[in-house]
Phi, psi and omega in degrees: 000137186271151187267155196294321168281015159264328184267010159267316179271335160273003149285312150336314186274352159264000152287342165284310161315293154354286176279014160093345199292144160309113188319336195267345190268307187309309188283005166264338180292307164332275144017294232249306208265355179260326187286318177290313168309344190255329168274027189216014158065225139304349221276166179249136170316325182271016190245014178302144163273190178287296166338320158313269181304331189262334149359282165316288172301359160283328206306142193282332168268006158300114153320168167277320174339304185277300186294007199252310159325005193238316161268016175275332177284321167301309186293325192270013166288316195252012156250341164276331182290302182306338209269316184273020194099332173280351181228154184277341187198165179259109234276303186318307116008324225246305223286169184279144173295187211216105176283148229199077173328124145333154178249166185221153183303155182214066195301140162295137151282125212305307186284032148263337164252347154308302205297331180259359153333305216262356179229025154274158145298104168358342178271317188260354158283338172247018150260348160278358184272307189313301188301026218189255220283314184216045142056013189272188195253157175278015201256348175281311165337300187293342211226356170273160181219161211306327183300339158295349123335098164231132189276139200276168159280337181258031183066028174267158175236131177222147213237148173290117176225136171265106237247207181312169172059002206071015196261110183288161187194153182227132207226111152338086229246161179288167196262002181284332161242025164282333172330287168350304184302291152013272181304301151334304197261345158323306200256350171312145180274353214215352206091325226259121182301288175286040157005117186216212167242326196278102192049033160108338181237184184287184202263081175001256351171324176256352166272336174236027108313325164322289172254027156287343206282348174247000133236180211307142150301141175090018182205134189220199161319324200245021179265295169316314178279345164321300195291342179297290240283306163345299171296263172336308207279344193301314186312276205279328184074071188235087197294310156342305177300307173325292195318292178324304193269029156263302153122038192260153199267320194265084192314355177277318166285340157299001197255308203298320186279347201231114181277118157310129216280103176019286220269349196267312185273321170331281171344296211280012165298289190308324160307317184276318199276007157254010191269000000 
């Protein structure tokens, strides 16, 4: 017999559907609502108090990062439980907003991705180039396939990417690693460079175990796309240009990604100390 939060979050999760959500936004609310059902044990979602959920959302062992994603999936979980009936309020809702330090770049240092370049498998080197080189996410990763590839009118190669939202950009690749791609998608059954289980490729969450696992602890996929958006804005000092290939909606959350190139504050030492 299914347990009452199992048939509750898979009924929740068809109110989603419903409501246009995106499968990578459906499958982290899931996530968020089968992981909150294991603290709480027998207890029934609707007999939680307010006291219950922010309990939980204390754990000491939360990022704020994470907890403020945990409760944005609890209010909208116990805001489809008001809208249909099962609950009188929303508990979730209730709870203290979650303050979020701004971040600051946090670029791979190159000999750190040399070394792990050089000690990979032709599989896992080349999802650490997409992330180093064209900057995607690992959830971009996972998902290209040889039909994302367009060849330019001046033979340049640029790959289609389908970022958060459904939303595309198409971001300029060195041609040794569109080659790669190629080459990839060659022995693939399906297109798909990483070939998987989950809709025909891996699994965001296992591409990027893949490469943290191939580098030093505390530096991962998205450490990499720091050192892409870093690495770039250095060329032109073009922030704009970064944000489109990054695929960020906000040029502010592109500022969080992009490390000031040194020799740009060096100057500008030296400009106040001759002004």
């Amino acid at each position: 017999m299914r347990t009452i939060w199992a048939q509750a979050i898979d009924d929740w999760c068809v109110w989603l559907v419903a409501a246009g959500q995106k499968r990578g936004t459906r499958n982290l609310r899931r996530y968020h609502l089968e992981r909150f059902s294991r603290y709480v044990g027998d207890v029934s979602p609707w007999a939680l108090s307010l006291d219950d959920v922010v309990r939980i959302l204390a754990r000491p062992d939360w990022a704020a990062e994470t907890r403020r994603s945990a409760r944005s999936s609890l209010t909208s979980f116990y805001r489809w439980a008001q809208a249909t009936g099962r609950v009188g309020e929303n508990v979730a809702a209730l709870t203290p907003t979650v303050s979020v330090r701004q971040g600051t770049p946090r670029p791979t240092p190159e000999n750190i991705l040399r070394d792990a370049l050089m000690a990979s498998d032709d599989r896992v080197r080349l999802m650490l180039r997409l992330a180093a080189y064209a900057g995607l996410r690992r959830c971009e990763i996972c998902r290209v396939h040889q039909d994302d590839l367009v060849q330019m009118v001046d033979c340049t190669w640029e790959l289609v990417v389908v970022g958060k939202g459904d939303k595309r950009r198409q971001v300029p690749l060195l041609d040794d690693l569109a080659r790669q791609i190629r080459e990839a998608a060659e022995g693939s059954p399906n297109g798909y460079i990483f070939p998987g289980q989950i809709n025909g490729h891996l699994s965001p969450e296992y591409v990027g175990k893949l490469v943290s696992s191939a580098l030093p602890v505390g530096w991962a996929a998205h450490s990499l796309r720091h050192r892409f958006a870093s690495a770039a804005y250095s060329v032109e000092r073009d922030l704009r240009a970064v944000q489109e290939l990054l695929g960020h909606s906000d040029v502010r959350t592109t500022q969080i990604y992009t490390a000031v190139p040194s020799d740009a504050k060096r100057r500008a030492v030296l400009g106040a100390a001759v002004a």
